[in-house]
C-alpha positions as CSV (number, residue, x, y, z in Angstrom):
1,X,136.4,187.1,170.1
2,X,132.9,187.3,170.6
3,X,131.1,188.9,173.7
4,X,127.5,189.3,175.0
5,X,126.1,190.8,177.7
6,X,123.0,191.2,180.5
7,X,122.1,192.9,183.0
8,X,119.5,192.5,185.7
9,X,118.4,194.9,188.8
10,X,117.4,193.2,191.8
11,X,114.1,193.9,193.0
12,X,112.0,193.2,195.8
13,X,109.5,190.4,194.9
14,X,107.7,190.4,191.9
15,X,105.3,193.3,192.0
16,X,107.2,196.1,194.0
17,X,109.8,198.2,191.8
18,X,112.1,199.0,194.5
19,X,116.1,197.8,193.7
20,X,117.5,196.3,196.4
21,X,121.1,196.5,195.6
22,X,123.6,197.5,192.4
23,X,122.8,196.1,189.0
24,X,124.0,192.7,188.3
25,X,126.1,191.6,185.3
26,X,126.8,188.6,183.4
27,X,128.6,188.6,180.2
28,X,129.9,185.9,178.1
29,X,132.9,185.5,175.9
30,X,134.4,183.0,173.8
31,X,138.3,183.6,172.5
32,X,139.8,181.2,169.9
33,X,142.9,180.1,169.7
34,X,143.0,180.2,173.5
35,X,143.4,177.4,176.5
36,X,141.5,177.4,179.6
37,X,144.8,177.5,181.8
38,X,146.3,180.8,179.9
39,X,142.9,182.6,180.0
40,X,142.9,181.9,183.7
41,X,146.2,183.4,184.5
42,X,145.7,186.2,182.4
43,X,142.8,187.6,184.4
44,X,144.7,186.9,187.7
45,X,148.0,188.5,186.1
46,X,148.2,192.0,188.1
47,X,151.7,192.4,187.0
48,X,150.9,192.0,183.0
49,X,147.0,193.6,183.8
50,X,147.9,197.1,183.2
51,X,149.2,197.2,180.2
52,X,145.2,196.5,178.6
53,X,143.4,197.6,181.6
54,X,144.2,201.0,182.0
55,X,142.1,201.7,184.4
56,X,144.1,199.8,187.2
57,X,146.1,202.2,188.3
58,X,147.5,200.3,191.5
59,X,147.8,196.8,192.3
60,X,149.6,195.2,195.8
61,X,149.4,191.8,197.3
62,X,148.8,191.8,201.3
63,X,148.5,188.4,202.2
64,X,149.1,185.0,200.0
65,X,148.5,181.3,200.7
66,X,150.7,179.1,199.1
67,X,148.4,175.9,199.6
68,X,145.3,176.9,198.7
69,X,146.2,179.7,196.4
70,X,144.0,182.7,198.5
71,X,145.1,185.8,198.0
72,X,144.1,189.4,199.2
73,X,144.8,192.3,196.9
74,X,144.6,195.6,197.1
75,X,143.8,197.4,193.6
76,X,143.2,201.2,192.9
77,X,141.0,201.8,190.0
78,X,140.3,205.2,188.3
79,X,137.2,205.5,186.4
80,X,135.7,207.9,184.0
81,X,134.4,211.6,184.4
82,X,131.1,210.3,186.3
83,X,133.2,208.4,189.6
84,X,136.8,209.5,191.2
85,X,139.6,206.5,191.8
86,X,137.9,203.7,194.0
87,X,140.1,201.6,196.2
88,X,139.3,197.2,196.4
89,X,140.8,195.3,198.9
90,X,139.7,191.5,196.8
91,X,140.0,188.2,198.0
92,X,140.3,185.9,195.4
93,X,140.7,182.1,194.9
94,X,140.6,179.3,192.2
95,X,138.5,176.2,192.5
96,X,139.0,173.3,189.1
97,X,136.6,170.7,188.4
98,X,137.6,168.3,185.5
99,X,139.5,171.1,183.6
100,X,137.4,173.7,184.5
101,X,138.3,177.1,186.3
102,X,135.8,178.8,189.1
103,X,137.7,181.8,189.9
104,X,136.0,184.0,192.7
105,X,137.0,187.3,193.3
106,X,135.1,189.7,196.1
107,X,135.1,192.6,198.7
108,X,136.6,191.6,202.0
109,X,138.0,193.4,205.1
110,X,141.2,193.9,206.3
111,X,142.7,195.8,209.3
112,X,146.4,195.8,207.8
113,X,145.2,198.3,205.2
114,X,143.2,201.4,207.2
115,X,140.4,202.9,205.5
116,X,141.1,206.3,203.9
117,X,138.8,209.3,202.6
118,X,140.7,209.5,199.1
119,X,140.5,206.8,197.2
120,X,136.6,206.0,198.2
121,X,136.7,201.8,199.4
122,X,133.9,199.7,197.6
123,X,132.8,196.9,199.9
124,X,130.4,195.6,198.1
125,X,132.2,194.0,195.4
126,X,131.8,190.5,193.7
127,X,133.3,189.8,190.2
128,X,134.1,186.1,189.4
129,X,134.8,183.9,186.2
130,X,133.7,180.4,185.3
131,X,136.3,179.3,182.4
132,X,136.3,176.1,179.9
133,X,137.5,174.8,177.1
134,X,134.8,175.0,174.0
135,X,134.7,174.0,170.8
136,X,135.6,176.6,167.9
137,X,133.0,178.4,166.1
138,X,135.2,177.4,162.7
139,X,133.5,174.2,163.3
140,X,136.3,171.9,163.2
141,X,135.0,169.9,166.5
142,X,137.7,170.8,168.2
143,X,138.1,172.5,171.8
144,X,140.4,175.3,170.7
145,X,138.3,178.3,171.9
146,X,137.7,179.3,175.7
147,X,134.4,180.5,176.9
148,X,134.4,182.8,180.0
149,X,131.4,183.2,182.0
150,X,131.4,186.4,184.0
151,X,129.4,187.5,187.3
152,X,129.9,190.7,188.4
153,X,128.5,193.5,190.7
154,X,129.6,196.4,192.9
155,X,128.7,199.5,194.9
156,X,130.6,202.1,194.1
157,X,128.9,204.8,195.9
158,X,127.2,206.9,193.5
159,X,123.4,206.5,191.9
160,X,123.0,203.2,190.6
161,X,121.3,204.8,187.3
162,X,124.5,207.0,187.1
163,X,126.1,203.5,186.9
164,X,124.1,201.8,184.4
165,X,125.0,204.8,182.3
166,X,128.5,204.7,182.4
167,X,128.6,201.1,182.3
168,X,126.6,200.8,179.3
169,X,129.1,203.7,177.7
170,X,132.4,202.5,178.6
171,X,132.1,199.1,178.9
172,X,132.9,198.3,175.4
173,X,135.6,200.4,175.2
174,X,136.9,198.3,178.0
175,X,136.1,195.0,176.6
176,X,137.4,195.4,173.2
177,X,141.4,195.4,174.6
178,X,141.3,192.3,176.5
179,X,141.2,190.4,173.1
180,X,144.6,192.1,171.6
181,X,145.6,192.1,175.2
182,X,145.3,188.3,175.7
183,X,146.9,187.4,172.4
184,X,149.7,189.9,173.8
185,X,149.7,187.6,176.6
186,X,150.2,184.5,175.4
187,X,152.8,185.7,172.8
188,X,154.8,187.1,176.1
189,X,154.3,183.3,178.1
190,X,155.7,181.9,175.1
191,X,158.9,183.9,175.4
192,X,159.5,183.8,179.0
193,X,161.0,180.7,181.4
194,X,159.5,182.1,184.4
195,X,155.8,183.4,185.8
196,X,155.1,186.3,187.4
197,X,153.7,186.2,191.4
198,X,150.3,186.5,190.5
199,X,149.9,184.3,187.6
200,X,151.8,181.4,189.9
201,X,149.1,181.4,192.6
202,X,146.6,181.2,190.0
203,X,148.0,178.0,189.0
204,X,147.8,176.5,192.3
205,X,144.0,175.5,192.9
206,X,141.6,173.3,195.0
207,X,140.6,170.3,192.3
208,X,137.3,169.3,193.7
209,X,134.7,166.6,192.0
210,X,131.2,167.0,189.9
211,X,129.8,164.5,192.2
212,X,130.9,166.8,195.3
213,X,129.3,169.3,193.8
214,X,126.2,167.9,193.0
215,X,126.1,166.7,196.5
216,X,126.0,170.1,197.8
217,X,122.9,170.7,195.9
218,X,121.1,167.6,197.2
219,X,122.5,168.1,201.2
220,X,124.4,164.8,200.4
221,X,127.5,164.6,202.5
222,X,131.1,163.0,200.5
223,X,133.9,161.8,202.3
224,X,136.8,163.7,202.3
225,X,138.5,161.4,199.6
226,X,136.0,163.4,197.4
227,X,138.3,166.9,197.4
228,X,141.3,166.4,195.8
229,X,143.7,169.4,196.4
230,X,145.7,168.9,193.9
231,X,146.3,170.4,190.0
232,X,149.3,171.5,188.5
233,X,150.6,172.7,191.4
234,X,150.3,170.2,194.4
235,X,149.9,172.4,197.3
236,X,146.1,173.1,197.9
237,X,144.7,171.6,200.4
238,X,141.0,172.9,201.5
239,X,137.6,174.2,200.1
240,X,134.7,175.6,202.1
241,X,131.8,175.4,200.1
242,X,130.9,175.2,196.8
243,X,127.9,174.8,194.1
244,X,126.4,175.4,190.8
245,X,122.9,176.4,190.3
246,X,120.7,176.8,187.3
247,X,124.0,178.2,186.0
248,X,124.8,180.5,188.0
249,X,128.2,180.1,189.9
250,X,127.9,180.6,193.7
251,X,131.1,179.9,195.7
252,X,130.8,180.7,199.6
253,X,134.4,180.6,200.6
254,X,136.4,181.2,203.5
255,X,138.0,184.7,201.8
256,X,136.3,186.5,204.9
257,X,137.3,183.8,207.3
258,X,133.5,183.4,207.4
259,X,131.2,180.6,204.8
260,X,127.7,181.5,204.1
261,X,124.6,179.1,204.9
262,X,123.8,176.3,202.1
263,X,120.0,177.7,202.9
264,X,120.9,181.3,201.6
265,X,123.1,180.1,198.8
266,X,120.3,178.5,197.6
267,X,118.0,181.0,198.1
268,X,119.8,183.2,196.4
269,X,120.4,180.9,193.6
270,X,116.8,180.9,193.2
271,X,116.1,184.2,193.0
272,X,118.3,184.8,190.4
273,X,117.3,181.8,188.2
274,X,113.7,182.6,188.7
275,X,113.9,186.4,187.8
276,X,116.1,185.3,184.8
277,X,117.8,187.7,183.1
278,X,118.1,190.9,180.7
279,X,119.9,192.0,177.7
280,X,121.4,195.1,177.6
């Protein structure tokens, strides 16, 4: 496995200091010896997640769609000396284009699960993954390694400097079990006739096209013959929005039963291509 990682801190324009929000993350990995499709279950797996994320301490469905694959989950984390347990209630869902995962995760509401004072709810929450097939670092030509591309940034209620700091401590700690936890993962799939809950709705997905994609960006309009909701599992059947810009993923979905505005995806995308980013 090999890992990098950068970190950026919103600001306001390009002269005043002041942040405007949590520090953003983006980190990328490549495993070998690894498919696309396993990696992909394996960070939607809440039943196998715990045992290499130990800091989930509580996972539970609330809501599932069979044809598109949405989900809303509820997970408890606990965290290190600086931050008590936080409570997430995530929608999540998986777009594929040509073989390619886009696997969004974020903060949403939901009355069936009331707010409480212990754990603390994050709202602001956004952590997704853009997953492919790449070619081995052994050289062989071959596409036998995976690269994950990861966004990711929260509010978790305490100093955002506090945050940086125990990111920038614990995060490798983190990061160094999901390697012997993957290959733990694949060894169990291999051994095993059936999937667990979570890990079958990450294999049902909305298949949409480059070209709708690219459409998106240029405020071209497709016919609907140009989302196919199919992959392995035939059941999906709908997508909101989606595009790609300057390599950053943006997906504004219908988690919240809401979409955001092409105009602010793109703005946003901007923003964050123009400031670039920063190693860490």
């Amino acid at each position: 496995m090999s890992y990098q990682a950068w970190r950026r801190d919103p600001k306001v324009g390009f002269i005043l200091s002041v942040h405007t929000g949590p520090p953003q993350y983006r980190s990328r990995t490549v495993f070998e010896n690894a498919t696309a499709r396993i990696v992909r279950d394996f960070f939607w797996d809440d039943e196998f997640r715990p045992k290499w994320d130990d800091m989930l301490a509580y996972s539970a469905t609330i809501e599932e769609c069979s044809t598109t694959g949405t989900m809303v989950v509820q997970w408890i984390r606990k965290f290190p000396f600086f931050c008590s347990d936080r409570e997430y209630i995530i929608g999540r869902r998986i777009w594929e284009v040509d073989g390619s995962y886009y696997c969004v995760t974020k903060g949403v509401t939901c009355a069936s699960v009331p707010r409480r004072n212990k754990p603390r709810r994050v709202d602001l929450y956004y952590s997704s993954w853009y997953i492919r097939a790449v070619e081995s670092r052994r050289g062989s030509g071959q596409l036998t390694a995976c690269e994950v591309l990861l966004f990711h940034h929260e509010d978790m209620g305490i100093p955002w400097e506090i945050a940086k700091l125990g990111v920038r401590q614990g995060m490798w700690g983190t990061v160094k079990k999901i390697e012997p936890g993957l290959c733990a993962y694949q060894k169990e799939r291999e051994s095993l006739a059936s999937l667990s809950q979570s890990a079958y709705m990450a294999q049902v997905n909305t298949k949409i096209s480059m070209e709708y994609l690219i459409s998106l960006e240029s405020n071209e309009d497709l016919s609907r013959s140009d989302v196919d909701s199919t992959s392995e599992n035939p059941l999906a059947q709908n997508i909101s929005r989606a595009l790609i810009y300057g390599g950053l993923i943006v997906l504004a979905c219908s988690l919240d039963h809401g979409a955001l505005s092409k105009t602010f995806i793109f703005g946003m995308g901007r923003k964050l291509t123009d400031r670039g980013n920063r190693p860490s």
